[in-house]
N, C-alpha and C positions, 0 to 999 in steps of 0.2 A: 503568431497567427498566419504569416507570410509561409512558414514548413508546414503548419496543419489547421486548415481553415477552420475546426471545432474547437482551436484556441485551449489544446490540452497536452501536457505530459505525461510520458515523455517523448520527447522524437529525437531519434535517431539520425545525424546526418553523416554519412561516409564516400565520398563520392562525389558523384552524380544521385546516390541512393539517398531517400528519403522514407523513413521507414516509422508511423505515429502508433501503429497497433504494440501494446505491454508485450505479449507474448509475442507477436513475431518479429522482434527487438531481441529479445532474448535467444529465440528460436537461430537468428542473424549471428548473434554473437558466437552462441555455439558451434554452429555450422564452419564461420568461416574466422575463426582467432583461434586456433588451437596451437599450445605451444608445447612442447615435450614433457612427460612430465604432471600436468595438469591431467587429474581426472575427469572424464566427459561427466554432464551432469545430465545425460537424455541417454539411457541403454538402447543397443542397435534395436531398431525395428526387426521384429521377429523372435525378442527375448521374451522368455518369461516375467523378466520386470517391466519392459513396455507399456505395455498395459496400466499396471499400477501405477506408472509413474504417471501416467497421460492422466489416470481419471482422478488424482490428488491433484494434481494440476490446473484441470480444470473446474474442479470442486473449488476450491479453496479459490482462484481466482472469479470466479463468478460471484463471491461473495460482495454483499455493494457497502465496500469500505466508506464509501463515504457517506450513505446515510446514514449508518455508525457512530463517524467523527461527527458531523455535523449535528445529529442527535444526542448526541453525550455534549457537544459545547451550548446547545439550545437546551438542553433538560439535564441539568449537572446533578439533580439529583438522584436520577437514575445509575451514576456511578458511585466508587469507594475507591478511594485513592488517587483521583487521577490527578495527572503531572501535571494538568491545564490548570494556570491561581485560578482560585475562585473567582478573585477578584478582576479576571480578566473577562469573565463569559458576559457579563452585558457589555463590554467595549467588543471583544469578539463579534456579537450579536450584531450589533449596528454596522460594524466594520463589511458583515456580509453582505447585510442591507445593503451597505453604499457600494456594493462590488454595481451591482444593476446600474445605478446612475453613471457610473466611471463608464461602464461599458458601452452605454446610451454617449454619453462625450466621445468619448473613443470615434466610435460610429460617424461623427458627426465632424470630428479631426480628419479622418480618414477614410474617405468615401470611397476608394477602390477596395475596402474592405468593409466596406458600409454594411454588407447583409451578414457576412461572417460571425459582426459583432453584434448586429438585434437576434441572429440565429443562436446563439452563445446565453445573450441577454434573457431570451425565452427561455430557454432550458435550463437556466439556472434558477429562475423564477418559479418554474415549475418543479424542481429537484429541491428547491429550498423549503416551499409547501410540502410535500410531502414529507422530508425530512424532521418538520416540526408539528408533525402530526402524534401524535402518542399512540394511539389505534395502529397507526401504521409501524413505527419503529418497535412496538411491541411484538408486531408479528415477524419484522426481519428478528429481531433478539432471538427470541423462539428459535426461525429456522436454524439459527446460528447455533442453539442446541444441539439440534440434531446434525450438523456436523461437527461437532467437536465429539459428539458421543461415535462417528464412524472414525472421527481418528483417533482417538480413545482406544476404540475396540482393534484397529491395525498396530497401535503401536504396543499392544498387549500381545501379540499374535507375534511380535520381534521379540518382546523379552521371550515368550515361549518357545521362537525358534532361536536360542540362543542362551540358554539356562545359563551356561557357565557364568562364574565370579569376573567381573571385570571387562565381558563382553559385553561391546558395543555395538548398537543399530539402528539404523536412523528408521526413516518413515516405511520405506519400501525396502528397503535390504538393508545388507551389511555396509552399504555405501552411501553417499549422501548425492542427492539426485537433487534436481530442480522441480523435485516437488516439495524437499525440504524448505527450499528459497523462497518458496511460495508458504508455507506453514511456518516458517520463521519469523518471516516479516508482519504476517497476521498476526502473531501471540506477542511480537513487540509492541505492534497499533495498539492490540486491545490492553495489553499493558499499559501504555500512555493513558488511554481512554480513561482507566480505571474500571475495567469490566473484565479483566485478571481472577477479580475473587469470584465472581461468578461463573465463571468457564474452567476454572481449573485452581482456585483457590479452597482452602480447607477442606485438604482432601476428595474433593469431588470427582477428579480428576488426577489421579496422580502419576498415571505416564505422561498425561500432557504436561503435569509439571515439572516432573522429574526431566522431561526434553528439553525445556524449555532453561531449567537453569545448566544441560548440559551444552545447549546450541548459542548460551550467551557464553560460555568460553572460549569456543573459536576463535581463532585471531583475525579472520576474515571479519568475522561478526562482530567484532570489538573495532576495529579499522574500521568498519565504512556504518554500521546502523549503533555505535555504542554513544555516539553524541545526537542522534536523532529526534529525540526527543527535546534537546534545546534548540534545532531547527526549525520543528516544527510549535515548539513554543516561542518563537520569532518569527515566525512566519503569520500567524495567529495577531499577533498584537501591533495594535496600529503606528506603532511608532516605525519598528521595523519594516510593517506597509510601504511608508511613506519614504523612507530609504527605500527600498527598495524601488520604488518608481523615479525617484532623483538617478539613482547608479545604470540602470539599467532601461533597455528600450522602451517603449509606452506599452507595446501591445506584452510584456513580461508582466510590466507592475498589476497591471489589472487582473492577470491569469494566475500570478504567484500565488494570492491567497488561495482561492479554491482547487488550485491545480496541486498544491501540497496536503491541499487536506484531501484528494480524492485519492485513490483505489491504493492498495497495497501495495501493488505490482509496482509504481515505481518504485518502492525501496529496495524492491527484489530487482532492479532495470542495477539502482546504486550499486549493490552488490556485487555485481559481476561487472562494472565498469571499467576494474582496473584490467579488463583484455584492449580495451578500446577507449579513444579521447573521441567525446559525446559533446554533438550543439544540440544544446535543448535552446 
């Protein structure tokens, strides 16, 4: 809370630099950890792939991961398969609940951070309403269609520019750009989630899943997002919670759970950590 008064991950400390925004985190890293060797994940300004890469980018990060998660752990029947026990989404349920009171203590521990935390407290109050809204989560799903159907249709556009047996393409070219990092980490969330067979299961989608089981073989992607799913199924459950607030600072415990269940983008922050050692 002390690095980013809206009590969110990830943040960035390098320095004197203090940097809380997902994307210009990434943007940081790129810019200035370049080692020999390593391919740039952002084509120079003024390429032809520019462009593409910005606007998957921005697409796919705008999407709101976490009313998502938070609506698949509140309404479990809206998924098929997903890695969250069943048996844990009413302890989940409550555990979110009790985030507001922790928060509200918090505030009341630490009163040079006293507004930070009712500012935090409201907005999650209000993020959590909406979240458990069906009306509403119905209409993110929906949107969610229509981009999976535009990257559907680009990543048909790569098998085509690329016929040959055995040739490879990721989203935007022949190269794997940071707009992959950003489509990656979304089709592992909604994989966790259990909203996989609806987005790209049984054939519906079969570039997206045909990428998807080529972008979990990377050894990148095996090193940093291939246990993820048992993190974020610990991070979820209250016992873990409550570690987590013993081991670590007060203002972490309270932020852990819903700062791991929000946006995509820090898994894509995970990903590209090993250029830089990261205070969150």
């Amino acid at each position: 809370m002390r690095l980013n008064p809206t009590g969110e991950v990830p943040v960035l400390a390098h320095g004197d630099i203090v940097i809380c925004d997902p994307t210009q985190i990434m943007d940081y890293l790129e810019q200035n950890f370049r080692d020999e060797g390593i391919p740039k994940l952002i084509p120079e300004e003024g390429s032809m792939y520019y462009p593409r890469v910005q606007h998957y980018r921005e697409l796919l990060d705008s999407l709101q991961m976490d009313a998502y998660t938070h609506g698949c752990i509140l309404h479990p029947e809206i998924t098929v398969d997903s890695h969250i026990p069943a048996y844990a989404s009413s302890r989940i349920r409550t555990q979110i609940g009790n985030t507001e009171s922790e928060l509200k203590k918090l505030a009341e521990e630490n009163p040079e951070l006293k507004d930070a935390y009712i500012a935090k407290q409201r907005r999650l109050k209000h993020k959590l309403f909406d979240h458990d809204n069906m009306k509403y989560l119905k209409k993110l799903l929906d949107e969610l269609e229509n981009v999976m159907d535009q990257v559907e249709t680009e990543l048909q556009r790569r098998v085509e520019e690329t016929p040959e047996e055995g040739s490879q393409a990721w989203l935007c070219g022949d190269f794997f750009s940071m707009a992959d990092v950003s489509l990656a980490v979304t089709l592992h969330r909604l994989k966790f989630l259990g909203l996989s067979r609806r987005y790209w299961g049984n054939g519906s989608r079969v570039n997206v899943e045909t990428y998807y089981e080529r972008v979990m073989e990377r050894p990148a992607f095996r090193r940093v997002l291939g246990h993820v799913n048992n993190i974020l199924i610990s991070a979820v459950l209250p016992v873990a919670f409550r570690l987590a607030r013993q081991k670590a600072p007060s203002f972490i415990g309270t932020s852990l759970l819903v700062g791991i269940l929000g946006g995509a983008t820090y898994l894509a922050f995970l990903y590209l950590r090993r250029r830089l050692t990261v205070t969150c």
